[in-house]
C-alpha positions as CSV (number, residue, x, y, z in Angstrom):
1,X,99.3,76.5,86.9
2,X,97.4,79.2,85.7
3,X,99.0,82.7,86.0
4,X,97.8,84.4,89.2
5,X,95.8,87.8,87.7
6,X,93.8,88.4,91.2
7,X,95.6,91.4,92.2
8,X,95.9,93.5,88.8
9,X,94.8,96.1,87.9
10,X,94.1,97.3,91.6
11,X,96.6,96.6,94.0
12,X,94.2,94.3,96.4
13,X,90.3,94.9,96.8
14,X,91.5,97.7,99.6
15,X,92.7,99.7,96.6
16,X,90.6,102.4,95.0
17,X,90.4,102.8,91.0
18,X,89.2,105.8,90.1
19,X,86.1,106.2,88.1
20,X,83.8,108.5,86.3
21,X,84.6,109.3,82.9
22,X,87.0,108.3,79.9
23,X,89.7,110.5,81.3
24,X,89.8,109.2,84.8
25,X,93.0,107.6,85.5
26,X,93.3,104.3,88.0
27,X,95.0,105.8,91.0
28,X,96.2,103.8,94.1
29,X,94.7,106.3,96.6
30,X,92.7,103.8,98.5
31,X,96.0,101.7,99.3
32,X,96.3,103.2,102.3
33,X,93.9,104.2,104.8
34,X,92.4,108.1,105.3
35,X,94.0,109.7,108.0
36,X,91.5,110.9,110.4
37,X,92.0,114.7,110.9
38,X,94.6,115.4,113.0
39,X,93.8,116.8,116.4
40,X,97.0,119.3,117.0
41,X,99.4,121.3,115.2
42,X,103.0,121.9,116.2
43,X,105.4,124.1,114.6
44,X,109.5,123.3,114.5
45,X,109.9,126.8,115.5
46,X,107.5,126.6,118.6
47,X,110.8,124.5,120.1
48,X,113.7,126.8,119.6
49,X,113.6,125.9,115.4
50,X,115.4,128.4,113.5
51,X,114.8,128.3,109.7
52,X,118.1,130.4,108.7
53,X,120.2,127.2,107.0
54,X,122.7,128.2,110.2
55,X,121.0,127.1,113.1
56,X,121.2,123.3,113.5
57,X,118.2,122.0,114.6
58,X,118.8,118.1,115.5
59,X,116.8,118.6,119.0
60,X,114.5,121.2,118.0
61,X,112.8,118.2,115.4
62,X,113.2,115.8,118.4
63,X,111.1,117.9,120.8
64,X,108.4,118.2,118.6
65,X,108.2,114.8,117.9
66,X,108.4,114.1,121.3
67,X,105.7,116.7,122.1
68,X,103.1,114.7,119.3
69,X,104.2,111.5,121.2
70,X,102.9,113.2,124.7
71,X,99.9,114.9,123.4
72,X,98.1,111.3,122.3
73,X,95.9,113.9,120.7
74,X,92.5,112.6,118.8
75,X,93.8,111.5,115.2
76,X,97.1,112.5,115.9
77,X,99.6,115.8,115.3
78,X,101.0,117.7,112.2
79,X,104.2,118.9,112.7
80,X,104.7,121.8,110.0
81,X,107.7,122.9,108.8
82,X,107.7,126.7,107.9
83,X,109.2,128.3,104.8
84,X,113.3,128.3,105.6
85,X,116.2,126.6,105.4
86,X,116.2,123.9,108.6
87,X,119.3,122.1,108.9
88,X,119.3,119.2,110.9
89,X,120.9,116.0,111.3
90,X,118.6,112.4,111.7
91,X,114.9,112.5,113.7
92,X,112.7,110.2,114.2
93,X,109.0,110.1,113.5
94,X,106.4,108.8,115.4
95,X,103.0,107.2,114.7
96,X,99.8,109.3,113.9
97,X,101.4,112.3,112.8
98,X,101.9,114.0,109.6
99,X,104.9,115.9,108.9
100,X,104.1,119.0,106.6
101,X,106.6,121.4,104.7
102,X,105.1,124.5,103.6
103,X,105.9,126.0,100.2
104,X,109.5,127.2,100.4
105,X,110.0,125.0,103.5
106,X,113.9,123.2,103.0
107,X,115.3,120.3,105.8
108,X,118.7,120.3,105.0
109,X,120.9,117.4,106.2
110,X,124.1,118.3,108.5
111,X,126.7,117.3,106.4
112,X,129.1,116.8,109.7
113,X,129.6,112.6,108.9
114,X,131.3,112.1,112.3
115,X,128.2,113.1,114.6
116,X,126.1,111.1,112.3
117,X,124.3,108.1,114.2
118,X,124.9,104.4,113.6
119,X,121.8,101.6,113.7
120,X,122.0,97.9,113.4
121,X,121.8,96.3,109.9
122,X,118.8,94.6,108.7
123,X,118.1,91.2,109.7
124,X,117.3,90.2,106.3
125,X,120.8,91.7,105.0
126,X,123.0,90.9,107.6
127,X,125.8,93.7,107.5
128,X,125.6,97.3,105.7
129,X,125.0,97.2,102.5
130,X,128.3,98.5,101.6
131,X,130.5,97.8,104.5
132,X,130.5,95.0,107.2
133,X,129.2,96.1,110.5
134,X,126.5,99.1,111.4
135,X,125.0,101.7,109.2
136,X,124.4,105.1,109.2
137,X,120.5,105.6,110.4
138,X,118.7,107.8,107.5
139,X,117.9,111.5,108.0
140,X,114.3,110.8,108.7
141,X,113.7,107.5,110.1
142,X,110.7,105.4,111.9
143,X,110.8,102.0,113.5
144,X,107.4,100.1,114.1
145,X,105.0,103.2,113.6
146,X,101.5,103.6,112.2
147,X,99.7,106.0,110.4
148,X,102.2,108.4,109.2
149,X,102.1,111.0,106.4
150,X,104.9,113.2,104.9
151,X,103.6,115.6,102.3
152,X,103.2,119.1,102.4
153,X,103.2,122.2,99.5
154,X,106.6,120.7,97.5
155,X,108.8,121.4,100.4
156,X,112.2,119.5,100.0
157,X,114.5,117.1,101.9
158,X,118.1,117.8,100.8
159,X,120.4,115.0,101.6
160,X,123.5,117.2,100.9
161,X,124.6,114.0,100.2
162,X,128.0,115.4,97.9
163,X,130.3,114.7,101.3
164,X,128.8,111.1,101.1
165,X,129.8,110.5,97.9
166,X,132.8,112.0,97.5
167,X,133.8,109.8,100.3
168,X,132.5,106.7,99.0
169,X,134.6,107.4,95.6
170,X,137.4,107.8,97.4
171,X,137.4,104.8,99.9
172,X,136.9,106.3,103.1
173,X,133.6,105.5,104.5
174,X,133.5,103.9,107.9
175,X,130.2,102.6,107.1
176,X,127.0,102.2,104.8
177,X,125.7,105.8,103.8
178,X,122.9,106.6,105.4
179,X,119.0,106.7,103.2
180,X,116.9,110.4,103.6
181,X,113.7,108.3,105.0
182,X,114.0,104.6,105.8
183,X,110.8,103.8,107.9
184,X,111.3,100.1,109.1
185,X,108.3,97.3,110.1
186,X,105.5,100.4,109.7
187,X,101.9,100.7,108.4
188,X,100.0,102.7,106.5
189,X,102.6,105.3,105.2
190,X,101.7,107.9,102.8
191,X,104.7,110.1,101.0
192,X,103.3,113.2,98.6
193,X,103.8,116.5,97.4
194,X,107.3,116.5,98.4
195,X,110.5,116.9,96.6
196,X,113.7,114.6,97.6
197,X,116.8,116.0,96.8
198,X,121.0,114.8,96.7
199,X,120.5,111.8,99.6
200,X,123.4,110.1,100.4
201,X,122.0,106.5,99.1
202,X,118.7,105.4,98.6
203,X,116.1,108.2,98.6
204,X,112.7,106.8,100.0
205,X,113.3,103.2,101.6
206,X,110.1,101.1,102.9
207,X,111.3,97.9,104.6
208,X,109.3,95.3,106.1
209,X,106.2,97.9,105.8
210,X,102.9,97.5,104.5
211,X,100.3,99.9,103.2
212,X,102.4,102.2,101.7
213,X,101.3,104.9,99.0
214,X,104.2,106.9,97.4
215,X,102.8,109.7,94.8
216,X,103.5,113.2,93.5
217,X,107.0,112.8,94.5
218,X,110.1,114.3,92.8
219,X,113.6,112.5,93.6
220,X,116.3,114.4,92.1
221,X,120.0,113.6,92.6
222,X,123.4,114.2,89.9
223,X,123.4,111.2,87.7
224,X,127.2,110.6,88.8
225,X,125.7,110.3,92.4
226,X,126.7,106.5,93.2
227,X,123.8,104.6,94.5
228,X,121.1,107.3,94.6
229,X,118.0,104.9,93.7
230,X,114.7,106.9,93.8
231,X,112.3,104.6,95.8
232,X,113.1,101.0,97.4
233,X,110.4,99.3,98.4
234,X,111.8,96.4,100.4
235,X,110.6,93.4,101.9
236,X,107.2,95.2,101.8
237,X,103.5,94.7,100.5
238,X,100.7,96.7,99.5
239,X,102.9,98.9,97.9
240,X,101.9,101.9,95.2
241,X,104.3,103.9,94.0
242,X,102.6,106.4,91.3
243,X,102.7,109.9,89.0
244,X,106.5,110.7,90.0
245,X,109.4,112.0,88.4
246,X,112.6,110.6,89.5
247,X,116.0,112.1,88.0
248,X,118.7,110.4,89.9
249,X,122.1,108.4,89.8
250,X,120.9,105.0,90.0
251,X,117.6,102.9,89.7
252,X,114.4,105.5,89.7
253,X,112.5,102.4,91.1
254,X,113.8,99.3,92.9
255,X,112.0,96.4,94.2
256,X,113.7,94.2,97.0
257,X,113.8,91.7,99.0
258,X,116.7,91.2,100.8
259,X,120.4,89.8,100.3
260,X,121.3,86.2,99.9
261,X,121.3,83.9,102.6
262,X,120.2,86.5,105.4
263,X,117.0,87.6,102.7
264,X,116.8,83.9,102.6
265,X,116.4,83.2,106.6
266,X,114.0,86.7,106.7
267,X,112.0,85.4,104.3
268,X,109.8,88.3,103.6
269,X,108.4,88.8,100.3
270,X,107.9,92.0,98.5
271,X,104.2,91.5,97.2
272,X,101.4,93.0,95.8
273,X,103.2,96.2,94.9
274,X,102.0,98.5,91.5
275,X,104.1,101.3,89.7
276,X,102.5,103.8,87.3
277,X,103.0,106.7,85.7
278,X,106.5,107.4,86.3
279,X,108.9,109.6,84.4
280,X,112.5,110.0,84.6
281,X,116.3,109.4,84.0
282,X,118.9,107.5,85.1
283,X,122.4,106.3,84.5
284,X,120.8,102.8,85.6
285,X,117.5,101.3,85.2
286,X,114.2,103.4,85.0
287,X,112.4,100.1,86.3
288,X,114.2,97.9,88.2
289,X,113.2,94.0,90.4
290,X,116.7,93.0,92.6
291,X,118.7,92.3,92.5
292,X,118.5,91.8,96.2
293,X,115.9,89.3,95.9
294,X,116.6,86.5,98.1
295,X,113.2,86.6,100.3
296,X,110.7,86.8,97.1
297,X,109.0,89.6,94.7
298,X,105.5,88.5,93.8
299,X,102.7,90.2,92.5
300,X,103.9,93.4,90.8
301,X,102.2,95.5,87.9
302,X,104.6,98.6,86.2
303,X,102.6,100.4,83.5
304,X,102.7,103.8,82.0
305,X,106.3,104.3,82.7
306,X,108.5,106.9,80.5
307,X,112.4,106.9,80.9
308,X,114.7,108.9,78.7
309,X,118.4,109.1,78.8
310,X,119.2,105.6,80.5
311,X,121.0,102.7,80.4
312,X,118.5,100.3,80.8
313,X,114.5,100.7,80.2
314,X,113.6,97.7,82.3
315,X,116.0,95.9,84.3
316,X,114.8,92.7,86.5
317,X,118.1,91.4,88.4
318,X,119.3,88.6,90.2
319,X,121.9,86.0,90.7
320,X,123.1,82.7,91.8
321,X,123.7,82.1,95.6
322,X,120.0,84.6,95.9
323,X,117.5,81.7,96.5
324,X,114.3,83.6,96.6
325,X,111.7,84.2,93.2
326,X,110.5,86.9,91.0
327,X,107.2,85.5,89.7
328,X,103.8,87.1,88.5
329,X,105.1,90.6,87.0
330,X,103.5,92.9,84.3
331,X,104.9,95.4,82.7
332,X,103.0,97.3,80.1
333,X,103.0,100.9,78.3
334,X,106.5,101.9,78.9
335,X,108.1,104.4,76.0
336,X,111.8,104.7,76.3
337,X,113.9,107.1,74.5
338,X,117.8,107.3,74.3
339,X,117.9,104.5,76.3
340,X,121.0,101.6,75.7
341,X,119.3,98.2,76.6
342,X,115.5,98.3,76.5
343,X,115.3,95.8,78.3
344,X,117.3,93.1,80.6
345,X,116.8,90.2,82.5
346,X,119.9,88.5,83.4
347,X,120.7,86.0,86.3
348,X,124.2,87.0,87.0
349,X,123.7,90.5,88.2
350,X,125.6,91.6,91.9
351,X,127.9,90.7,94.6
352,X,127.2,88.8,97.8
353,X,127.3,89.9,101.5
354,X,129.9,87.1,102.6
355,X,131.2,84.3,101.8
356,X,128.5,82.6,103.7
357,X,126.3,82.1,100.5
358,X,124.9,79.0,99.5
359,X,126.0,78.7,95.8
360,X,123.1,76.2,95.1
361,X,120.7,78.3,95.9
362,X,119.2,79.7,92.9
363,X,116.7,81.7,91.9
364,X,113.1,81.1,90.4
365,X,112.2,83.4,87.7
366,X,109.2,82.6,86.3
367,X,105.5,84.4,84.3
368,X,107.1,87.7,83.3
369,X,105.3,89.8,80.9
370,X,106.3,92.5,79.5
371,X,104.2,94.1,77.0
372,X,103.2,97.6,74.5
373,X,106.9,98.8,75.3
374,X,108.1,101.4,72.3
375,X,111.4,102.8,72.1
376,X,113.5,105.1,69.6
377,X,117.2,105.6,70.0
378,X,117.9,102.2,71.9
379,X,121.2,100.8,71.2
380,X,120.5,97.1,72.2
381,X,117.4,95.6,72.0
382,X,118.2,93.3,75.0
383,X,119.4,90.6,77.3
384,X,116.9,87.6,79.1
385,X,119.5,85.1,80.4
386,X,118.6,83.1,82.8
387,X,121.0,80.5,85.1
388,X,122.2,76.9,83.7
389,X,120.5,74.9,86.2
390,X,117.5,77.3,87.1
391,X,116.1,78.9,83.5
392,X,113.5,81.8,83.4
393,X,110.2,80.0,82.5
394,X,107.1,82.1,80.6
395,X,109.2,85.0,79.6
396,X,106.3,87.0,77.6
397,X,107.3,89.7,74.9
398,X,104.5,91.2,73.1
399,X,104.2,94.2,71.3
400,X,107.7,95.1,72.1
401,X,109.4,97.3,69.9
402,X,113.1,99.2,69.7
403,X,114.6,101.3,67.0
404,X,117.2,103.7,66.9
405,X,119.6,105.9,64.4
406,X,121.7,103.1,63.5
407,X,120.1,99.5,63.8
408,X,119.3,98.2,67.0
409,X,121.8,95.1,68.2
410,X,119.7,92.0,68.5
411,X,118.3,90.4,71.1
412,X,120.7,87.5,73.7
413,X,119.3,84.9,75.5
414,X,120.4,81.6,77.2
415,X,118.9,79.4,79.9
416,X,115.3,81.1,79.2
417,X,112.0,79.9,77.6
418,X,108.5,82.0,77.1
419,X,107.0,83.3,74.2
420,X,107.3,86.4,72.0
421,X,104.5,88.7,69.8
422,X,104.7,91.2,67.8
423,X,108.7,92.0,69.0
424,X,111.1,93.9,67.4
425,X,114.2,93.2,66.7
426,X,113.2,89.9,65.4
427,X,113.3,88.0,69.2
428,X,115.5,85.3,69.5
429,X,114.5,81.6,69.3
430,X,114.5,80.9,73.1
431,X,111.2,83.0,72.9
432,X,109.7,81.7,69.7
433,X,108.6,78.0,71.1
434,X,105.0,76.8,70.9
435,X,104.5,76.6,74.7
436,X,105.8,79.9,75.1
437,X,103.5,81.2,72.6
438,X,100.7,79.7,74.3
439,X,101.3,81.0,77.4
440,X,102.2,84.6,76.1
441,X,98.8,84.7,73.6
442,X,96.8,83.2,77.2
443,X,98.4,85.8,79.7
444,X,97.6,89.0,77.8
């Protein structure tokens, strides 16, 4: 079957390239619909807000949002945060509104854990995703919305997420830490011009959404931070994630799907999703597919990506007992630098929920290209292995190269076929095959 190329380089005909001149750069901005202009304005201080980094203001957010909710006004409301320091513990946001932080503006997470909410798991993982049971509902959460922006003048969201972590090193958490925005089953989401600081877990967390434009956005977090992935996109379509830098403990960018045999039953793809021009560091993976994978990732373009300081460049995950696919992904103009696997696709990566799994269900893996990738200072070239009774099919390298101060360890693979151009280190035979060349030299 020929490889599906319908989607690239725009994510869908919705999305908007931008045009005009050699120096224009293709953007995602059409991904998600213009909001119309909002008809109100609320401040968090016209509802007993106090911007001092004392005052907690938990209710204060709540009566806003509740006031946007009333007002039904034409295009919706802003909510705008002023300059200060607002701590708070979780909100919730409602559809048609936009919630603005000014220059200087700070919402600072309560770092009181016992007062902190607990929601349901997600259907298509079936438990926390650390701990059995209920989770900890994200700072700034939305369930089933529409239409909602957060953006503002490079405002922040702090997580104070240090208590969080210091009790997940030492064994104590009751359950899952909690995201700093999860929203859940929502359209048309834009997230810009803000800065996302120390969250507990996951920084930016789409599930079951759709429409949803992420750009302009810095995620920073300690590189020992456990778990502090940059942005998620889960079980979600029409995704664009673009021109961000993400410094954080774990994967800058993480596509998934959800978690074995309760991803399986969900059965919600991740789809039609593009990455681009993203910088950044991690401990972890600068690109990352899984490996929570179990309902499907299909349709994905990365390209223009930069990650220095890292331990791997591009990392596409999964496992036996996943079911699901990852099928249909570019990735192309990525420059890596200190960085100690290039690149790895391996097929025995993470744990399983419970012991519920179905061990025969494996993964498809299959038309991955990956392609104009230059790194100096790598340590390992790289790792495809696939599973024994499932192999990665039309694995494309081309124009894939690694060097470093001493000489780069060579490439592994097992249980993988596909094709290789242009690669160095020398690739290994499993990617050399006349087939595999064909397809490679036909899907570039």
């Amino acid at each position: 079957m020929a490889r599906s190329t319908w989607w690239w380089p725009c994510l869908l005909a919705a999305v908007l390239c931008a045009a005009g001149g050699a120096a224009a750069q293709e953007t995602c901005a059409g991904v998600v619909p213009t909001p119309p202009r909002r008809g109100a304005r609320v401040s968090v201080a016209d509802f007993d807000g106090a911007g001092d980094g004392r005052t907690l203001n938990t209710a204060a957010f709540a009566r806003a949002v509740a006031s946007i909710e009333r007002r039904r006004a034409p295009g919706g409301a802003t909510l705008y945060v002023p300059p200060g320091v607002w701590l708070t513990g979780p909100f919730n946001l409602t559809s048609r509104m936009t919630l603005f932080l000014a220059r200087g503006a700070v919402i600072r997470a309560a770092q009181d854990t016992s007062s902190w909410p607990l929601i349901e798991p997600l259907p298509s993982y079936g438990r926390g995703r650390e701990l059995p049971g209920a989770r900890y509902i994200s700072l700034i959460h939305g369930n089933g919305l529409q239409d909602v922006v957060i953006t503002g003048e490079n405002g922040t969201i702090d997580g104070q997420g240090s208590v969080w972590w210091d009790m997940w090193k030492k064994g104590t958490l009751l359950y899952t830490r909690p995201h700093l925005l999860e929203l859940r089953s929502s359209s048309d989401i834009i997230v810009s011009n803000v800065v996302f600081q120390d969250s507990p877990f996951w920084n930016i967390h789409p599930v079951y959404c759709s429409n949803v434009l992420v750009r302009n956005v810095t995620v920073l977090a300690p590189h020992d931070s456990p778990n502090t992935d940059g942005v998620d996109p889960d079980s979600s379509s029409n995704v664009c994630i673009e021109d961000c830098y993400i410094s954080t403990g774990d994967d800058a960018v993480a596509i998934k799907s959800g978690w074995d045999e309760y991803g399986i039953t969900y059965g919600r793809p991740s789809s039609d999703i593009t990455v681009r021009r993203i910088t950044g560091s991690s401990p972890f993976a600068g690109f990352a597919i899984g490996s929570e994978t179990s309902g499907g990732v299909e349709n994905v373009l990365a390209e223009h990506l930069n990650f220095f300081g890292s331990g791997f460049g591009i990392h596409i995950k999964t496992n036996s007992g996943r079911g699901g696919f990852i099928r249909n992904v570019t990735v192309s103009d990525v420059t890596l630098d200190n960085v100690r696997y290039g690149l790895r696709i391996a097929g025995d990566v993470g744990g399983h929920p419970d012991d519920h799994y179905n061990r025969s269900a494996l993964p498809v893996v299959d038309s991955l290209t990956i392609k104009n990738v230059q790194g100096k200072n790598i340590k390992e070239a790289g790792l495809i292995k696939g599973i024994a009774n499932s192999a990665f099919s039309r694995i494309c390298l081309s124009n894939v190269k690694f060097n470093g101060g001493a000489p780069v360890r060579p490439w592994k693979c097992e249980a993988v076929s596909g094709g290789a151009l242009d690669v160095q280190p020398s690739p290994c035979t499993e990617l050399t095959t006349t087939s595999g060349t064909s397809f490679c030299t036909n899907s570039l």
